[in-house]
N, C-alpha and C positions, 0 to 999 in steps of 0.2 A: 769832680773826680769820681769814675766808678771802678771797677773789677780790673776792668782792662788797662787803667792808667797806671794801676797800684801791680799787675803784674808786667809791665813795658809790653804790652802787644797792640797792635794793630786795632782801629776801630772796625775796619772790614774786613778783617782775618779771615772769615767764610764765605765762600758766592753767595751770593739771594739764590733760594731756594725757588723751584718754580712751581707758582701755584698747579694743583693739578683742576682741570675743569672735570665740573660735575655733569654728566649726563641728564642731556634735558630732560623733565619729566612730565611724564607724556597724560596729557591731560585725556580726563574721563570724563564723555559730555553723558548725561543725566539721563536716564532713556522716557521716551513719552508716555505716559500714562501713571507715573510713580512722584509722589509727592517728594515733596526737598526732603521735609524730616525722615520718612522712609528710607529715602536712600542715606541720607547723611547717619543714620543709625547700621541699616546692611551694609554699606561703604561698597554697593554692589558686588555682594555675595549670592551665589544662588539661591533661593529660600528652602525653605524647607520641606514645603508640599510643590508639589507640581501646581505652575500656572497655566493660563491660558495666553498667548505671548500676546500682549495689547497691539499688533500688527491683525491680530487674526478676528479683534473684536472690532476694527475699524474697516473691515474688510467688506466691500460691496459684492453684492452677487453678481454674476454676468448677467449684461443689457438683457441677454435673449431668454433670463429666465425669471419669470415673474412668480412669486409665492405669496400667498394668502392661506389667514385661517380662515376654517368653514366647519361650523355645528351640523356636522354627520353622524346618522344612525351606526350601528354595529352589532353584531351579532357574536359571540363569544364558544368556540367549542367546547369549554368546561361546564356549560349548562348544560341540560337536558328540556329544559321547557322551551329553547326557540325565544328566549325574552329579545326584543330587542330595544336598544340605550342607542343614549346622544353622548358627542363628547368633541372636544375643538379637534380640528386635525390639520395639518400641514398641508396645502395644497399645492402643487407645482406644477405653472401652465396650467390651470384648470384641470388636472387630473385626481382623482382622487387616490389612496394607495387601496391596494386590495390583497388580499389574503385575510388570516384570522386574527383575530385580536390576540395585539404583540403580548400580552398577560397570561394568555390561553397556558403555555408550555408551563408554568408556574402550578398547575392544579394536579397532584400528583393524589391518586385512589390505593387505596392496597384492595391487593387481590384476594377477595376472601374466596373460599373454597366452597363448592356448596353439594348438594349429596342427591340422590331418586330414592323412591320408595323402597326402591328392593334394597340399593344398600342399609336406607335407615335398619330396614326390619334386620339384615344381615350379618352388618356390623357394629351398628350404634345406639343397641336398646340399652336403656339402664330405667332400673326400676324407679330411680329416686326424680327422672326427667320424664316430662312428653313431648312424643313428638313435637305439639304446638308449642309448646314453649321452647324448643330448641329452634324450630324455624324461627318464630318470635325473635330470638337471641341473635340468629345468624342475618334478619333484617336490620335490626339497629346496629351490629358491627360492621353491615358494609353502609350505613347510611351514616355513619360517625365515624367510622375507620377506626375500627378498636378503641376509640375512650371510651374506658371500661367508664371511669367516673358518671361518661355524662349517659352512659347504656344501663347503669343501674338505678339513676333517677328516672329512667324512661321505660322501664322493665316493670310489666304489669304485677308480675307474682311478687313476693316480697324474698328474695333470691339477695344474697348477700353478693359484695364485689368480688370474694375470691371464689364462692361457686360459679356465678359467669365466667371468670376467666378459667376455670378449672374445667367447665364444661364446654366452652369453644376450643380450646386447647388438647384438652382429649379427645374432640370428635376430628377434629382436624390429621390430629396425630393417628386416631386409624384407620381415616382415609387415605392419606399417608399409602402407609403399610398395604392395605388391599388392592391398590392400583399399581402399588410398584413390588412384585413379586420378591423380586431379586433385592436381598437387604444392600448390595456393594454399591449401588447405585443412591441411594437414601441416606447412605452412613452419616454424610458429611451434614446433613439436614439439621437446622437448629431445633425443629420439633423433638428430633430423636436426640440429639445430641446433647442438650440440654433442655430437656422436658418439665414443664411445670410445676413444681411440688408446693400445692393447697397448703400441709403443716404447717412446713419452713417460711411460708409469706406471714401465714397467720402470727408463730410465734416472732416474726420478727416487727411485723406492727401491735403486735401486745408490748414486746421491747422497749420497740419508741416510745409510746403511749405514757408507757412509765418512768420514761429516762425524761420525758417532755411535762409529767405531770409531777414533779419533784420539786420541792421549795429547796428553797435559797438553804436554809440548815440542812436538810437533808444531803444537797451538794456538797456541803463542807463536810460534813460528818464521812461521805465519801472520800472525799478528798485527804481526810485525816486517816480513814482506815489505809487506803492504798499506801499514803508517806510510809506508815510505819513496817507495812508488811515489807517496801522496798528498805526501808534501815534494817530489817530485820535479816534482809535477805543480803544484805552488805555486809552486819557484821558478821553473817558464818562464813563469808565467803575465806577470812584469814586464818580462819582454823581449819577450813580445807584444805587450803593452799601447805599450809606446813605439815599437816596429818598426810596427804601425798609426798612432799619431800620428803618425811621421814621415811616411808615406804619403798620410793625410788631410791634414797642415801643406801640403806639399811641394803643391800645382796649385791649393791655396786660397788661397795668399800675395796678399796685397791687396786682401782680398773687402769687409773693412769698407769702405774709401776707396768704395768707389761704392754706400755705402750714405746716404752725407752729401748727394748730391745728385742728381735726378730728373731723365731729360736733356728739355733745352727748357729749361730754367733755366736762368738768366745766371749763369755764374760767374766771382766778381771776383779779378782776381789778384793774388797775395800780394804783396808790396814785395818792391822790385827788389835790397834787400840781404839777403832772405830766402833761406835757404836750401830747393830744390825740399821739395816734400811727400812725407815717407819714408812709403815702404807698411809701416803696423803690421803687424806678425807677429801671427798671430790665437796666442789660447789652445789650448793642446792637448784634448783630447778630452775630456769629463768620463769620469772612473774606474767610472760603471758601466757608459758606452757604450763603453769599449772595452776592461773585462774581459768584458762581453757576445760583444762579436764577439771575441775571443781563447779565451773559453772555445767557442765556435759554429767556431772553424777546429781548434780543437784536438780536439774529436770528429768533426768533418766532417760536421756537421749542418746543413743548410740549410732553415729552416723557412719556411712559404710566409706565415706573418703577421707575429709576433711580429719573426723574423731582417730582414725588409724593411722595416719599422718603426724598427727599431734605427739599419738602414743608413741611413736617408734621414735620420733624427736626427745621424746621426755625418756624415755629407755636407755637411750642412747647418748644422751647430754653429757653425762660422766667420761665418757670416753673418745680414746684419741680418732683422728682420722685413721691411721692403721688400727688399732684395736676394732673400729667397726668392719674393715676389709678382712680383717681376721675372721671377723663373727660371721660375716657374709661368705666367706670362703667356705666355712666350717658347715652351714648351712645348706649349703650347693652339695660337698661332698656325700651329705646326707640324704641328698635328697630332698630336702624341703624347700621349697619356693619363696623367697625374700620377703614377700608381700600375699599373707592368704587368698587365697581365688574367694573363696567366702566367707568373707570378714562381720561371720556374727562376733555375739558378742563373746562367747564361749571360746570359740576361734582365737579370737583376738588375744583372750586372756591367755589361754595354753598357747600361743605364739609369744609373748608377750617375756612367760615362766623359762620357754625356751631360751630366747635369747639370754634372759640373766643367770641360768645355770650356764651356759656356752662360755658367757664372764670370768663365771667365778671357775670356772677349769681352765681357763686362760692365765687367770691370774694364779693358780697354785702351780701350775707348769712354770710362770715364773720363778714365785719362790722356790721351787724347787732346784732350781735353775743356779739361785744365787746360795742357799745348802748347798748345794753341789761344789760350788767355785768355793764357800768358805771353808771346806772339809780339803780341799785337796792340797794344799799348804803343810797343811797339817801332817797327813799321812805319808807325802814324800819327804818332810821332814824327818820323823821316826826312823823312816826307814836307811837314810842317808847316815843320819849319826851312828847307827848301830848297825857295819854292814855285816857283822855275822849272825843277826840274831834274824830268822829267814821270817819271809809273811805269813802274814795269817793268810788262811783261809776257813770259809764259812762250807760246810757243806760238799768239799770237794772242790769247788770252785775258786777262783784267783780275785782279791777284792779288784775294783775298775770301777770307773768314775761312769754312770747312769748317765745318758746321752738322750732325750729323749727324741722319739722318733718322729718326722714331721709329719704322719697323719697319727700322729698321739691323739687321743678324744674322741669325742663320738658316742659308736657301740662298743669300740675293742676294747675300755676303760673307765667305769664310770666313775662319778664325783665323790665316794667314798672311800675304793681302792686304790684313790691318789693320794685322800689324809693318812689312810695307813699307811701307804708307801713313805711319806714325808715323816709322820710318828717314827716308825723305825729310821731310817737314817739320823734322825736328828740323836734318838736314844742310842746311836752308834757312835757318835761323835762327843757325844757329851756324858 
């Protein structure tokens, strides 16, 4: 008794299913020249260097052409003495090959330069050389091809490696000059272009000498100076980082507040048991704009892209997208260009002072703004409850609520004739 008794069905309830055939597979015969294990390991994969296809190693040359080696002389163009050598060579049908020997094009000479009488005496006297010893010098450079090394083992006087090269190199370099008039044509010349300097070789194999001739404690005792100067120079980098924020916090205080609202826009004022609107304190500097400028004061680099970039980034971090369109407007109106044409350092800093007084008169237009809205509540009131008792006036004039004008700032007002302005109203109202 199985499943199907104990539920009454059928023992052949389902057709036979039809096997499906498998796709014969297609046999890979072995190729000739490649051992079993080879291949049973490649599973005949291409390899990995290029071969030579075992079809081409098994291949006979044609009936009609017969080759043999044969020990033939030769002659070589990179000599000068005419030597002549043996060596096997390929022969086909009894002919021999002919041209220069296939190695010749491999011998490559430099061209040294070389001078007559007259220019010696004209352009290339120096008291500390002779003649003979200059030609001397200029035979073993083209019989060696500038190894100075193996030109000063073989250099009669006893002339050090960097006066040979100092004196091949300047005679060359005023040869140079006297035969080509016209500097535009030489410019590009590596003699002139980059010219020799005897000093800087000297001090720089004194350098090595020293950096090669140092023991094992001596490297450590480096190695410990450098650590510390780099801790050293890590740990001021966070007391830069915050002595800058403090400096960028401290003239931007209150930048958001006049970013909420557009002047000529009516603004309502808050309830009379509300406490005034506190200027948020903006966020500090983001951490790479002011290990930027701390690592930039700390070497005393002031860079005329990147560093000004930076600045106006970190200037401007406190405030909104409009408050900087503001600052940028205000800018134009004045006449001064967004970005100094010459961004010294000077520049930069009086650009810098500009924009954050630009702020901070941004921002007292605000508060003035929202003075303004919490004062007028007030004096329509007064004036409603008591309608026989007639207005004041100041001076002849009708009091009226101070509207400020939208090219407010600038030249036509500056940033102290505004705190008075706001002193007095506020001592008006209160």
């Amino acid at each position: 008794m199985d499943a199907k008794d104990i539920l009454g069905l059928p023992k052949n309830s389902f057709p036979p299913q039809e096997k499906k055939s498998r796709p014969p597979k297609e046999s890979q015969r072995k190729p000739d020249g490649i051992s079993r294990e080879v291949y049973a390991l490649t599973g005949g994969l291409a390899p990995l260097m290029p071969a030579v296809d075992s079809s081409q190693l098994k291949r006979r040359p044609p009936p009609d052409e017969k080759v043999a080696w044969q020990w033939l002389g030769f002659t070589s163009s990179a000599r000068k003495d005419n030597l002549h050598l043996y060596h096997w060579v390929r022969v086909v049908n009894g002919v021999p090959p002919t041209g220069d020997y296939s190695f010749a094009k491999y011998n490559k000479s430099v061209d040294i330069t070389r001078y007559t009488d007259e220019e010696y005496e004209k352009y290339l006297t120096d008291p500390r050389w002779t003649k003979e010893e200059t030609d001397q010098l200029f035979d073993l450079c083209e019989q060696f091809d500038l190894r100075f090394i193996v030109i000063a083992d073989r250099f009669p006087s006893s002339r050090t490696l960097e006066e040979l090269k100092d004196r091949y190199y300047s005679v060359s370099r005023a040869l140079l000059i006297a035969r080509n008039p016209s500097s535009v044509d030489i410019a590009a010349h590596p003699l002139l272009k980059e010219p020799y300097n005897i000093s800087r070789d000297v001090e720089r194999k004194r350098a090595m000498s020293l950096v090669l001739s140092q023991t094992r404690q001596q490297e450590q005792r480096d190695e410990e100076v450098l650590a510390e100067a780099k801790r050293i120079a890590q740990s001021r980098i966070p007391a830069k980082v915050s002595q800058e924020s403090e400096m960028a916090v401290a003239p931007n205080a209150g930048v958001e507040v006049t970013e909420r609202t557009i002047p000529g826009e009516t603004v309502s004022p808050p309830p009379s048991n509300a406490q005034h609107p506190l200027i948020p304190v903006p966020p500090p500097l983001s951490t790479e704009n002011a290990s930027t400028l701390a690592s930039l004061r700390i070497l005393r680099v002031y860079l005329r892209t990147y560093a000004l970039e930076q600045m106006l980034q970190a200037a401007s971090s406190t405030a909104g997208l409009r408050t900087i369109k503001r600052v940028e407007q205000t800018l134009q109106d004045l006449g001064v260009n967004l970005k100094p044409r010459v961004p010294t350092k000077a520049v930069c800093a009086e650009h810098l002072e500009l924009r954050k007084e630009i702020l901070t008169l941004l921002n007292l237009q605000k508060q003035l703004q929202y003075k303004e809205a919490e004062g007028l509540p007030f004096r329509e009131g007064s004036f409603t409850e008591t309608p026989g008792t007639p207005k004041h006036f100041h001076n002849g004039e009708q009091d009226r609520t101070f509207v400020p004008d939208s090219s407010f700032g600038g030249n036509e007002l500056c940033t102290c004739n505004l705190i008075y302005l706001l002193l007095g109203i506020l001592s008006t109202f209160y």
